[in-house]
TIMI-2910 file (N, C-alpha, C, CB; in pm, 1 decimal, decimal comma, always signed):
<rs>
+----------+----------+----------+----------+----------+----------+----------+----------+----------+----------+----------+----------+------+
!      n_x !      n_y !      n_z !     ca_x !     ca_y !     ca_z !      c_x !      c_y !      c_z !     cb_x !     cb_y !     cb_z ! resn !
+----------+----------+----------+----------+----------+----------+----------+----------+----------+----------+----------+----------+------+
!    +81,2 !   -119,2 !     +0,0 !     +0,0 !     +0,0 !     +0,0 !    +85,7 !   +125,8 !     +0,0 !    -92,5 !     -0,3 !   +119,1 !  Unk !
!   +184,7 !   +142,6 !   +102,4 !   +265,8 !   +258,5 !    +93,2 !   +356,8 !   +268,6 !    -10,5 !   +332,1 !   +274,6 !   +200,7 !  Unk !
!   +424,3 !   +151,6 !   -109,5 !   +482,0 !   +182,3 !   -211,1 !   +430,8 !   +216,7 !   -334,6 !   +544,2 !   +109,2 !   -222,7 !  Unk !
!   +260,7 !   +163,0 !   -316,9 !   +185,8 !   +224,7 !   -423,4 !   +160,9 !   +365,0 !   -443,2 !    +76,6 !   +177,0 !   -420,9 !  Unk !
!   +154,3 !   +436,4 !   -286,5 !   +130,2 !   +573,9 !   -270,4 !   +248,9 !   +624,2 !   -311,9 !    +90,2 !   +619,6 !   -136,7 !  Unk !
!   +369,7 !   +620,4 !   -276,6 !   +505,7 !   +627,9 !   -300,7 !   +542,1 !   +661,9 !   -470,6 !   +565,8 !   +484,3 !   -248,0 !  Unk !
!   +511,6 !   +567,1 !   -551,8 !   +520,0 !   +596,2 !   -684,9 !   +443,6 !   +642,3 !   -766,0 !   +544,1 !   +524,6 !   -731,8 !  Unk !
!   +313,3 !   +676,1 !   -702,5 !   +214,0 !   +761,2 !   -779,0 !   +257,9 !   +923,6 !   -734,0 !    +39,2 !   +715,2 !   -731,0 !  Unk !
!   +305,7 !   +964,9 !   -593,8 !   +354,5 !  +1043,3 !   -552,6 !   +483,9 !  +1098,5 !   -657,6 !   +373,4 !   +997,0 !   -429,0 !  Unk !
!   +555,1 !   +994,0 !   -654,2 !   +723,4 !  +1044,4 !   -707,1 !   +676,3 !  +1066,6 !   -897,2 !   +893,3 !   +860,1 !   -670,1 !  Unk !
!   +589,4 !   +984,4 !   -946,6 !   +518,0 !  +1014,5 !  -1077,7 !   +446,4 !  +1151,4 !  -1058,3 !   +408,1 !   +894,9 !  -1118,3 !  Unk !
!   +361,1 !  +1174,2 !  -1014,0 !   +264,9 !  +1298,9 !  -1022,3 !   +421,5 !  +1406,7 !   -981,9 !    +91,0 !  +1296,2 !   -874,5 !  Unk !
!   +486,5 !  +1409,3 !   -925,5 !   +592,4 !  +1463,0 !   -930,4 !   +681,9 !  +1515,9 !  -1054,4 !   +641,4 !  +1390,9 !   -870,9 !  Unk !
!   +694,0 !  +1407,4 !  -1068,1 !   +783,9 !  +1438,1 !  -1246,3 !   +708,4 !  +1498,5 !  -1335,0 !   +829,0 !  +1298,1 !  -1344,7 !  Unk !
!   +597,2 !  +1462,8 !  -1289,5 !   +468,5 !  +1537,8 !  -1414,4 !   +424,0 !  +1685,5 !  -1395,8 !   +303,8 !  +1454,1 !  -1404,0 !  Unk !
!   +488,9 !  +1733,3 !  -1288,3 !   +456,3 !  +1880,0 !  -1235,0 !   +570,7 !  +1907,5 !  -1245,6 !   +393,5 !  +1915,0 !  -1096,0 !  Unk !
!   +682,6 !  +1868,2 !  -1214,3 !   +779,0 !  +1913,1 !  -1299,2 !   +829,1 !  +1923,1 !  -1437,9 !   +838,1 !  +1880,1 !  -1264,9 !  Unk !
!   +817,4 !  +1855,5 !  -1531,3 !   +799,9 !  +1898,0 !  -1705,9 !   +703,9 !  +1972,6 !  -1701,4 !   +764,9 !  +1783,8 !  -1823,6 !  Unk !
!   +610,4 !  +1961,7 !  -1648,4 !   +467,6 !  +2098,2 !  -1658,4 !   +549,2 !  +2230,3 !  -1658,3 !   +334,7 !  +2108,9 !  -1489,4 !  Unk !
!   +609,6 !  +2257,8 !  -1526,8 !   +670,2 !  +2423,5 !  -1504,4 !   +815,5 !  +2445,2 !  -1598,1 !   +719,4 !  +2454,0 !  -1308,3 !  Unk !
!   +872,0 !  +2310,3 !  -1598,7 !   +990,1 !  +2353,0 !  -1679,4 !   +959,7 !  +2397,2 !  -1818,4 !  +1087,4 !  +2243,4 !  -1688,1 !  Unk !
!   +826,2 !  +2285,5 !  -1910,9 !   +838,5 !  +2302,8 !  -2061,5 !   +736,8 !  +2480,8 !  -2040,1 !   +742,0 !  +2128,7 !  -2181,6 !  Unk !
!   +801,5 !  +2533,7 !  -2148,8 !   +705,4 !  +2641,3 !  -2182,5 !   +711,8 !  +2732,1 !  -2285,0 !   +693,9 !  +2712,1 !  -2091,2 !  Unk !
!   +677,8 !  +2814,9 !  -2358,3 !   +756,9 !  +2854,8 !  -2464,4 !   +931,2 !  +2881,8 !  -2459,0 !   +689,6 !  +2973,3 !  -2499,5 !  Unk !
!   +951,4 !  +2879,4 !  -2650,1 !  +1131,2 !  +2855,5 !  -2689,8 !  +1188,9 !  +2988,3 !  -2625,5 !  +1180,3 !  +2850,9 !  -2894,2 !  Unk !
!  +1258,1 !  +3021,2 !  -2540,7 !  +1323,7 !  +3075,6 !  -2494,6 !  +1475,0 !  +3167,9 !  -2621,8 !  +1344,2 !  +2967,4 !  -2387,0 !  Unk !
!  +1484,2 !  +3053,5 !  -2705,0 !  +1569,1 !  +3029,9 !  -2776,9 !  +1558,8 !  +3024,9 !  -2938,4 !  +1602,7 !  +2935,1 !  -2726,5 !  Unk !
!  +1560,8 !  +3138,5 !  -3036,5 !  +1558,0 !  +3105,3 !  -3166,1 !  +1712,3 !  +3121,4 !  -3267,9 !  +1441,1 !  +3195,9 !  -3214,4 !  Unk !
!  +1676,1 !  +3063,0 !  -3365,7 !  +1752,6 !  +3113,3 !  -3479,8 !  +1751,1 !  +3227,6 !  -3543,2 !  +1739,5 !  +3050,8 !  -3561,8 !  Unk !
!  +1844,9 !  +3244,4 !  -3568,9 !  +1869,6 !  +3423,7 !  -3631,3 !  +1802,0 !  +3392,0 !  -3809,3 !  +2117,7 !  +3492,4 !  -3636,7 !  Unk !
!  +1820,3 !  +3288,9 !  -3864,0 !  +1716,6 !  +3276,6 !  -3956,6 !  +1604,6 !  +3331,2 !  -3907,7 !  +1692,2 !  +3150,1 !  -3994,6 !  Unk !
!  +1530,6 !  +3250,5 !  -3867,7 !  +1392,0 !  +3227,5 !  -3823,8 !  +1315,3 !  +3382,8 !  -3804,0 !  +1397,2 !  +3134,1 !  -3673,8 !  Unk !
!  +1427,9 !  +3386,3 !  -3679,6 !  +1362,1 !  +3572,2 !  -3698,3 !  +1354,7 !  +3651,9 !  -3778,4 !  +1406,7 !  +3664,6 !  -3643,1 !  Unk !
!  +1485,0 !  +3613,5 !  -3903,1 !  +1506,9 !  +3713,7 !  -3974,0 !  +1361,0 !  +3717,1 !  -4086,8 !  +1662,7 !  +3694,1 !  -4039,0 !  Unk !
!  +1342,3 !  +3581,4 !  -4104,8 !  +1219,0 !  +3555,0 !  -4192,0 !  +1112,1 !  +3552,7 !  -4130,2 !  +1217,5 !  +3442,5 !  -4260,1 !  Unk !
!  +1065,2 !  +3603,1 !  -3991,7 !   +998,5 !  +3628,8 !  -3977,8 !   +923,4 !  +3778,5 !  -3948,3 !  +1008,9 !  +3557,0 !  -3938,8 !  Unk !
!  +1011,0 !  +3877,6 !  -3991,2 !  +1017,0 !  +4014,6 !  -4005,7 !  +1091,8 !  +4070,5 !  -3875,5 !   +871,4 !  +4073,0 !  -4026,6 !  Unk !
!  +1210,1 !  +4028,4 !  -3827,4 !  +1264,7 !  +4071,2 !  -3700,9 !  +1347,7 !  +4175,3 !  -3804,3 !  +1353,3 !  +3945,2 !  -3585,6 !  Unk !
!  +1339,0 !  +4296,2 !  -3691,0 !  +1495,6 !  +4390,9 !  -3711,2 !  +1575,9 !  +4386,9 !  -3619,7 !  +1491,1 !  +4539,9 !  -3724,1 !  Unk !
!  +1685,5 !  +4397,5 !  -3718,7 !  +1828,9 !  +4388,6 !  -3662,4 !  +1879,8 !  +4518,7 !  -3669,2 !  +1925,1 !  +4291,0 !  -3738,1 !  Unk !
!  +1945,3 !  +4523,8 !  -3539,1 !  +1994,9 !  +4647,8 !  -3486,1 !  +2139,8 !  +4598,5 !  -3534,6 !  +1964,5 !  +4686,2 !  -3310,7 !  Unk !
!  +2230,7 !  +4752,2 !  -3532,3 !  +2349,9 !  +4746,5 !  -3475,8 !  +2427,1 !  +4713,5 !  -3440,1 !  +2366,1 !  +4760,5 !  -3442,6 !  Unk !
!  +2563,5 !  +4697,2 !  -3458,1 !  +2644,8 !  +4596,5 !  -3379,9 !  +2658,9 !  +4643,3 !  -3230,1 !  +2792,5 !  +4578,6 !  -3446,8 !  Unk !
!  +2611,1 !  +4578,1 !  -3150,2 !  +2660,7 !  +4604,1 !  -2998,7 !  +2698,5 !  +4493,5 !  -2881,2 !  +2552,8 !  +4679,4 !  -2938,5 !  Unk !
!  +2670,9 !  +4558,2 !  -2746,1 !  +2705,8 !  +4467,3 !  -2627,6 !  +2591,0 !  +4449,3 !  -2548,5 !  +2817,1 !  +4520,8 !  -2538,6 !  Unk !
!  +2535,2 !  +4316,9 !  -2477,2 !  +2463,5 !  +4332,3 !  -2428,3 !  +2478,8 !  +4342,2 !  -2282,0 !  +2404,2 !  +4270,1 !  -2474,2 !  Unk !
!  +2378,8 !  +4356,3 !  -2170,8 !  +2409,5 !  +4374,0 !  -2052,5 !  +2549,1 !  +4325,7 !  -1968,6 !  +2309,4 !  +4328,8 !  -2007,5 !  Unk !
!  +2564,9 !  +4176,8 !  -2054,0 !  +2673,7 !  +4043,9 !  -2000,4 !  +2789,9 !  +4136,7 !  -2050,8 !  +2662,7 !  +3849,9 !  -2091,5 !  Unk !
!  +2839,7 !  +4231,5 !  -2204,3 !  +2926,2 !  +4238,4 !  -2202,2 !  +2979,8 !  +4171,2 !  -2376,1 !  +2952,5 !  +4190,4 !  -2071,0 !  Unk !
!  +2887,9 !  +4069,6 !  -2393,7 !  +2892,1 !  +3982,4 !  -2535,9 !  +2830,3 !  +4043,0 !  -2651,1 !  +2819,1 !  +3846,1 !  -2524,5 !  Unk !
!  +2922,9 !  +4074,3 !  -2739,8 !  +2902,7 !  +4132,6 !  -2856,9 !  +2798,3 !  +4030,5 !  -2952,3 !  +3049,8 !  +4160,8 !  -2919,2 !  Unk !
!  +2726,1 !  +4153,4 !  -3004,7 !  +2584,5 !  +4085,8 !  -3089,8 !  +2491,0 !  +4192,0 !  -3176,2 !  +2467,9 !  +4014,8 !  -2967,0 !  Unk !
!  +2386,0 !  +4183,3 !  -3177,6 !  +2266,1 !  +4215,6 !  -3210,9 !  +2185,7 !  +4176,2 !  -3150,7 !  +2237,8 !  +4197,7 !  -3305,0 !  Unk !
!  +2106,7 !  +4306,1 !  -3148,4 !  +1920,6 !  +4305,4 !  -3068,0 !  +1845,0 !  +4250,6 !  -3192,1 !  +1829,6 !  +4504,8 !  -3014,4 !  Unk !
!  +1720,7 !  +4216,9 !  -3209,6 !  +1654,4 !  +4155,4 !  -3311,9 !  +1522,0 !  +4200,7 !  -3233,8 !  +1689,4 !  +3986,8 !  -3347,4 !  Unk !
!  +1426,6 !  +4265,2 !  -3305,1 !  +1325,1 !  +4329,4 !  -3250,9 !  +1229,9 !  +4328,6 !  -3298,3 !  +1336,3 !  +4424,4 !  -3230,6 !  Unk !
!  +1082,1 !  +4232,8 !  -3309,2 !   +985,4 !  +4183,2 !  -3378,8 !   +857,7 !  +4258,6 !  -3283,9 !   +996,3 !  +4009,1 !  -3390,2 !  Unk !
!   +735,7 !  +4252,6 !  -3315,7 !   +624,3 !  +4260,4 !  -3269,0 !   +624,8 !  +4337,3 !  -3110,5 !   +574,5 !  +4120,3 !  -3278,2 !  Unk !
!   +639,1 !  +4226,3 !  -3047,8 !   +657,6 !  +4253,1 !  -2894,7 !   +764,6 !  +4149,5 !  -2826,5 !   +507,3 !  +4236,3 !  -2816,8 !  Unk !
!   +874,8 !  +4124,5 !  -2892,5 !   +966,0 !  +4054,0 !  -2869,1 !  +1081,0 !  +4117,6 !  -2865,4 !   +965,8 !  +3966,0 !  -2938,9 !  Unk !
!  +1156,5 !  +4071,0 !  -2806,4 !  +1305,4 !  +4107,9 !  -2841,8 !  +1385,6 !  +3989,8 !  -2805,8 !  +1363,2 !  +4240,4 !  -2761,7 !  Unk !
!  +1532,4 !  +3984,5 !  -2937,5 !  +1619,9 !  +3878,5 !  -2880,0 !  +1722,1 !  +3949,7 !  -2890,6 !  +1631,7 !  +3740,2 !  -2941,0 !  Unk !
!  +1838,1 !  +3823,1 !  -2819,7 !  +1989,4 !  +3909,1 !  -2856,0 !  +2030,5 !  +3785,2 !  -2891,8 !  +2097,2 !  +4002,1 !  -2727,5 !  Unk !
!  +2103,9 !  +3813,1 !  -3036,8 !  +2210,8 !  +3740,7 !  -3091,6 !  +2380,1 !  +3750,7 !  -3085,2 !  +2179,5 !  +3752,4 !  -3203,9 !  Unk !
!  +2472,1 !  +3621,8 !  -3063,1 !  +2582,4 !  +3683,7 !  -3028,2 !  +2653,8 !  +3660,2 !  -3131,9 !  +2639,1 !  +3650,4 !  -2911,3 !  Unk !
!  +2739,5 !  +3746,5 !  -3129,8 !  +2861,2 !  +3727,4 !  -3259,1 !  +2926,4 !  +3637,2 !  -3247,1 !  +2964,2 !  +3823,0 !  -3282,3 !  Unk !
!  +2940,7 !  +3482,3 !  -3320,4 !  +3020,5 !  +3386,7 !  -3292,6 !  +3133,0 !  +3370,0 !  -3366,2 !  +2961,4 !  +3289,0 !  -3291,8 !  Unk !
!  +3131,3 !  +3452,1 !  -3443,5 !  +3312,9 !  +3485,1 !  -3527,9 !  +3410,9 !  +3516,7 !  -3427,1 !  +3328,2 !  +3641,7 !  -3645,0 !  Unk !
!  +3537,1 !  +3493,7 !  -3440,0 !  +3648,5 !  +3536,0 !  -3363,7 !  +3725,3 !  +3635,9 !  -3413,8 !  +3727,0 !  +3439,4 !  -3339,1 !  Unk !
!  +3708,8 !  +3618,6 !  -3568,2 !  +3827,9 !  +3674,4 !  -3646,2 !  +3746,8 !  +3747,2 !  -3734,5 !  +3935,0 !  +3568,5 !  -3719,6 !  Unk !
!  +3759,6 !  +3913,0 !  -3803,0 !  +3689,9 !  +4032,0 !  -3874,1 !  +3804,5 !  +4056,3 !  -3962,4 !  +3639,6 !  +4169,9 !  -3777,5 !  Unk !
!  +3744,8 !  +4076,9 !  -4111,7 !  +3838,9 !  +4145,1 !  -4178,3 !  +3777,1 !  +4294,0 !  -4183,9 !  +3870,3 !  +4076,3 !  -4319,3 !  Unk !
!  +3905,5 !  +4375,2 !  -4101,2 !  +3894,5 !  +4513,8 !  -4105,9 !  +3946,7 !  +4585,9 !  -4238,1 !  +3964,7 !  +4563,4 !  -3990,3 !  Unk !
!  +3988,8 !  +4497,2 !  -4332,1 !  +4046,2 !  +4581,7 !  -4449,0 !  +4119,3 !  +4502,3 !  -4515,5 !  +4126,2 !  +4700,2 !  -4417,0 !  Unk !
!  +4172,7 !  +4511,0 !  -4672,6 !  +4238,7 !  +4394,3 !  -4715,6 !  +4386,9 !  +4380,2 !  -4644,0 !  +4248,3 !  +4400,3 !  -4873,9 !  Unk !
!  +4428,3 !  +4436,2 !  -4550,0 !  +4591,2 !  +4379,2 !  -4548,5 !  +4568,2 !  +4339,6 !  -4391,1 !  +4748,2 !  +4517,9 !  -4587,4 !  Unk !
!  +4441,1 !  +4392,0 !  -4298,1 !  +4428,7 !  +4371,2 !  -4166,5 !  +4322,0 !  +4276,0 !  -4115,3 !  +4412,7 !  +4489,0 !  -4113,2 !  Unk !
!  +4330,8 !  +4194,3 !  -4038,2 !  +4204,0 !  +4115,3 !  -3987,9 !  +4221,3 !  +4179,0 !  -3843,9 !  +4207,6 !  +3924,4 !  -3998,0 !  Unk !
!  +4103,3 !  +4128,8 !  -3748,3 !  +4089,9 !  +4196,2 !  -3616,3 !  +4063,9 !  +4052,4 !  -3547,4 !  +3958,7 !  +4326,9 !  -3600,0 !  Unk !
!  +4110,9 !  +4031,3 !  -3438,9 !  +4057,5 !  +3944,6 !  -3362,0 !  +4013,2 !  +4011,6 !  -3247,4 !  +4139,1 !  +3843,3 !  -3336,9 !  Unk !
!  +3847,3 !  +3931,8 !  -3211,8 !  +3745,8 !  +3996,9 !  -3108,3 !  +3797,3 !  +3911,2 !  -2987,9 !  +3562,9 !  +3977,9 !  -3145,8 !  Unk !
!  +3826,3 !  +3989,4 !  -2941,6 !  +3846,8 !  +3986,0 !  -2768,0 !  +3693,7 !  +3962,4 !  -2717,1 !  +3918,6 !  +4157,8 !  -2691,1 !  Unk !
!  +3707,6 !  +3862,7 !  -2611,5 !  +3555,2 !  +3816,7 !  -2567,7 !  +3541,7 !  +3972,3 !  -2434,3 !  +3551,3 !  +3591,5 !  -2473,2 !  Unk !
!  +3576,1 !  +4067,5 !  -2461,1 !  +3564,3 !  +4174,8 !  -2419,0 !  +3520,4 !  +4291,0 !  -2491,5 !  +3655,1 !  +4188,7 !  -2375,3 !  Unk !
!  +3514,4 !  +4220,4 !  -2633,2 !  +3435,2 !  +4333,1 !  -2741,5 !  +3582,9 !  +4400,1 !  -2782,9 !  +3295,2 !  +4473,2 !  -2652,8 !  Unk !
!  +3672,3 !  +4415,7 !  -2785,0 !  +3777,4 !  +4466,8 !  -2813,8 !  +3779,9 !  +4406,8 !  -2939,2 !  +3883,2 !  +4451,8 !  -2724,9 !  Unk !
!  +3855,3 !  +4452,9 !  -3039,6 !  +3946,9 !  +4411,5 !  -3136,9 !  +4091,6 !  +4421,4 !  -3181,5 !  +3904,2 !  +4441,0 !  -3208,4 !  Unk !
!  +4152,4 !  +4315,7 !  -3165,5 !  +4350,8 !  +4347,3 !  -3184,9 !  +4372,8 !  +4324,4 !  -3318,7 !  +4478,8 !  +4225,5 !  -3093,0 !  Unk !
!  +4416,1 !  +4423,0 !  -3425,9 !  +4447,0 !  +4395,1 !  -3521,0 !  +4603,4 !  +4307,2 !  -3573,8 !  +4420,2 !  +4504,1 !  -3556,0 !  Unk !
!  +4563,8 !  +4236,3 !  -3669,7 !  +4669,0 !  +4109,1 !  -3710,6 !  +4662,1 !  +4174,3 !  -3841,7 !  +4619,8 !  +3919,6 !  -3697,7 !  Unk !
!  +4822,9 !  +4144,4 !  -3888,1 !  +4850,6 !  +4144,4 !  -4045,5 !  +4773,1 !  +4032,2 !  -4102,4 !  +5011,2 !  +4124,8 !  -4086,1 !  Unk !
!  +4735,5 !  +4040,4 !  -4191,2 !  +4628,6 !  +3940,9 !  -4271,7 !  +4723,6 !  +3829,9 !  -4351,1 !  +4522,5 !  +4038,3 !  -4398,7 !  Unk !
!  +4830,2 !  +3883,0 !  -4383,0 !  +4907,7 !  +3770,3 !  -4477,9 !  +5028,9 !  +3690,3 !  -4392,8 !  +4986,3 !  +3855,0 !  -4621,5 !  Unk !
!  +5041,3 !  +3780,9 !  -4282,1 !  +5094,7 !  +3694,2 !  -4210,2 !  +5036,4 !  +3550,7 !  -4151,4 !  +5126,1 !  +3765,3 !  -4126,9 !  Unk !
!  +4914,9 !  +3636,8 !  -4115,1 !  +4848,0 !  +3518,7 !  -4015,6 !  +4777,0 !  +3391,3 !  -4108,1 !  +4711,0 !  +3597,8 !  -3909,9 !  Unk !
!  +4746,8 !  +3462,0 !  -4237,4 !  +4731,8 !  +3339,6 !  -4352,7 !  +4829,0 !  +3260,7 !  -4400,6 !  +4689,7 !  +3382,1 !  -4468,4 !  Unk !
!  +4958,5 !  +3305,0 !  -4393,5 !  +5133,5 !  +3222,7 !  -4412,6 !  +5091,2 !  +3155,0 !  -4293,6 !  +5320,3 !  +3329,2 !  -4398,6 !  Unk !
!  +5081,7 !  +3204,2 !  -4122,8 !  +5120,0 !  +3071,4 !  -4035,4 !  +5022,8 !  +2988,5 !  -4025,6 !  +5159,7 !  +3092,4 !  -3897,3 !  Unk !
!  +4893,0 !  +3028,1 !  -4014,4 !  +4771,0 !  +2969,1 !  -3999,9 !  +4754,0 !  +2846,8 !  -4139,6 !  +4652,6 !  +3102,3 !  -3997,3 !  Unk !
!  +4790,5 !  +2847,9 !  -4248,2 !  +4816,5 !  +2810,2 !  -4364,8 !  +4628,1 !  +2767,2 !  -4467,4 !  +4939,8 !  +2668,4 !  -4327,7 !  Unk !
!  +4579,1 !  +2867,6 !  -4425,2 !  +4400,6 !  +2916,0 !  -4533,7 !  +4368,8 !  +3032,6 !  -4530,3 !  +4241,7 !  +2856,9 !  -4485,0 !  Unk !
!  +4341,8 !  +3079,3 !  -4629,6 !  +4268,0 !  +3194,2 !  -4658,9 !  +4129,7 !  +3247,6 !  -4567,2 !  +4230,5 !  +3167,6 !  -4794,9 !  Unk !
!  +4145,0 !  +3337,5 !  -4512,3 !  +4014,3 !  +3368,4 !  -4474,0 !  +3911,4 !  +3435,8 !  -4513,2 !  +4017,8 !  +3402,4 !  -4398,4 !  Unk !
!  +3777,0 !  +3371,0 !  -4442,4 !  +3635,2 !  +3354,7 !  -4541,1 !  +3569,3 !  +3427,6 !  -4416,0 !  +3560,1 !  +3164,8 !  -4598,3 !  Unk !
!  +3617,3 !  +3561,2 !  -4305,0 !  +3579,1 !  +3596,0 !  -4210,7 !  +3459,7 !  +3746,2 !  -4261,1 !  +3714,8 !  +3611,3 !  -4120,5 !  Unk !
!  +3357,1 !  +3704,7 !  -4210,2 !  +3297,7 !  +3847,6 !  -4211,9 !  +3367,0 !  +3997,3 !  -4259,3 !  +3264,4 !  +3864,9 !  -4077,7 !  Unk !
!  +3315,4 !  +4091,9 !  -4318,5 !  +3375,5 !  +4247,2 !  -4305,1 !  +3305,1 !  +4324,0 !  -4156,1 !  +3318,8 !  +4351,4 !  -4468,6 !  Unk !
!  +3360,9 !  +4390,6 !  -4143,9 !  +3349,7 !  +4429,0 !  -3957,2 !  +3235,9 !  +4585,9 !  -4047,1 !  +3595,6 !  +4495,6 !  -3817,7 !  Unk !
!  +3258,7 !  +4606,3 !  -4139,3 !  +3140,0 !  +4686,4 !  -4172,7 !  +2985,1 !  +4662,7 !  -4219,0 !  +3182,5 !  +4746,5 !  -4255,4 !  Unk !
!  +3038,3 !  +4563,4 !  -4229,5 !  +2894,4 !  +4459,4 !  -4215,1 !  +2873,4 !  +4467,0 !  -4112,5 !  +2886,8 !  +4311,8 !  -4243,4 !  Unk !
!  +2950,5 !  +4380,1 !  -4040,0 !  +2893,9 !  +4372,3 !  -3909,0 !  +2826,0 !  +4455,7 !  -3817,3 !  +2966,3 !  +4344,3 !  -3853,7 !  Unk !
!  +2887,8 !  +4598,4 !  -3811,0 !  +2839,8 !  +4710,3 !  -3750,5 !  +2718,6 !  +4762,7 !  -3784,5 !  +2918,8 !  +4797,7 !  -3762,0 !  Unk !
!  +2720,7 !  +4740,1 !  -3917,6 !  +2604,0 !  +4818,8 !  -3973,3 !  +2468,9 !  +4688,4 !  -3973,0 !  +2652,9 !  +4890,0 !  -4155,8 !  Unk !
!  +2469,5 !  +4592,7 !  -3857,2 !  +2350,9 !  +4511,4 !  -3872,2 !  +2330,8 !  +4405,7 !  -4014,1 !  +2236,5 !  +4618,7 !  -3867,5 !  Unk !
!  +2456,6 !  +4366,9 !  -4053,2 !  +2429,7 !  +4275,9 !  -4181,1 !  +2496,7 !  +4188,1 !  -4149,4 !  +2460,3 !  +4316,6 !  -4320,2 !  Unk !
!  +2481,3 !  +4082,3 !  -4052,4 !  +2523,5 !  +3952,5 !  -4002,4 !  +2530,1 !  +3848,5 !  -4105,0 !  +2436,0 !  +3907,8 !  -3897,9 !  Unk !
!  +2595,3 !  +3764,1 !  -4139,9 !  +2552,6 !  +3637,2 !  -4167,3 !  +2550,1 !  +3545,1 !  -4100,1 !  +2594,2 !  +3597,7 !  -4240,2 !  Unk !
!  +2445,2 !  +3481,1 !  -4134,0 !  +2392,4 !  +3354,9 !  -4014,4 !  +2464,7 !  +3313,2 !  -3954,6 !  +2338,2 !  +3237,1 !  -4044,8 !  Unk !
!  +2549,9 !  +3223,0 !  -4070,4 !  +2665,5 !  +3109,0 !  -4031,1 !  +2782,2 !  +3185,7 !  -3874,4 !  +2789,6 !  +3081,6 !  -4222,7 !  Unk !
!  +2782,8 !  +3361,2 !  -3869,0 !  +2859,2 !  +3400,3 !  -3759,8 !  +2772,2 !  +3466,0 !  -3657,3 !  +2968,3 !  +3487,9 !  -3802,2 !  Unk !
!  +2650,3 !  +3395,6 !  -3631,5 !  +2566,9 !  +3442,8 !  -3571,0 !  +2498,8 !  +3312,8 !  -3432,6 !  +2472,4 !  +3496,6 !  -3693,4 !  Unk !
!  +2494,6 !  +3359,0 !  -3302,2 !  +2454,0 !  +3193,9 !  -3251,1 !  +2320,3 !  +3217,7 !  -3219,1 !  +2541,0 !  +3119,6 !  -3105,1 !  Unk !
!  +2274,6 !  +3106,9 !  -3124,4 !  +2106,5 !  +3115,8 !  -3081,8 !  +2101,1 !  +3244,6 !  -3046,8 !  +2044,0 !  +3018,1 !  -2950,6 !  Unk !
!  +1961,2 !  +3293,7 !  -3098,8 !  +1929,2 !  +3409,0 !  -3014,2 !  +1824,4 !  +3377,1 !  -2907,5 !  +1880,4 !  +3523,5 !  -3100,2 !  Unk !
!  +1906,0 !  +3448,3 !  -2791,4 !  +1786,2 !  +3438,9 !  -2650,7 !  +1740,2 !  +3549,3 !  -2654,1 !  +1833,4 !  +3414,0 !  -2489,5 !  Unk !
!  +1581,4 !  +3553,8 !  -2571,0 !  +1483,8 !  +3650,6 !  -2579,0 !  +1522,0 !  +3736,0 !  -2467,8 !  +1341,1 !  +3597,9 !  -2573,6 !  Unk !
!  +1490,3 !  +3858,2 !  -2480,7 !  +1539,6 !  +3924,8 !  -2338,2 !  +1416,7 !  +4046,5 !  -2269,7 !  +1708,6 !  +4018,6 !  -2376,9 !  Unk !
+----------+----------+----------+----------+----------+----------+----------+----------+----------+----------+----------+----------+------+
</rs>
């Protein structure tokens, strides 16, 4: 009798818990929004400090983070982003001699000016 109560207990349990945990995606794709009429702001920082974009639909808002490391600031310079939002500029042909590939990195005027591409873009959380 008491182990019957016991596992209907520890069941109705688990079941009130997926109840409060599941609830709407917290979490989208920067596609998704984009096709779904989101605007994209600006290149900026958000509260944390992590460089991104706001994405700003209806009555939503997300933030997307910049998941590139490496910006070409110009043909002879690339920038590497400091997870401080900084950028240290690198000779470009150097770092393509040691590194040994060409880079296929974003333009940082893109970037600023809100023209992300996906592929350097991660989940966006809602805020």
């Amino acid at each position: 009798m008491l182990s019957r109560f016991r596992s209907r207990t520890i069941a109705l349990s688990i079941l009130a818990g997926v109840l409060f945990v599941s609830g709407p995606a917290a979490a989208e794709s920067f596609n998704s929004l984009k096709t779904s009429g989101y605007k994209t702001s600006k290149m900026t920082q958000n509260k944390a400090g992590r460089t991104g974009w706001y994405l700003t639909g209806e009555n939503n808002r997300f933030f997307c983070p910049l998941t590139a490391r490496y910006v070409v600031l110009n043909g002879q310079t690339l920038g590497f982003i400091q997870p401080s939002g900084r950028i240290m500029e690198l000779d470009r042909a150097v770092f393509e001699k040691t590194a040994g590939y060409t880079i296929t990195e974003p333009h940082i005027r893109d970037l600023r000016a809100g023209r992300p591409h996906a592929k350097f873009v991660g989940r966006c959380l809602r805020q």
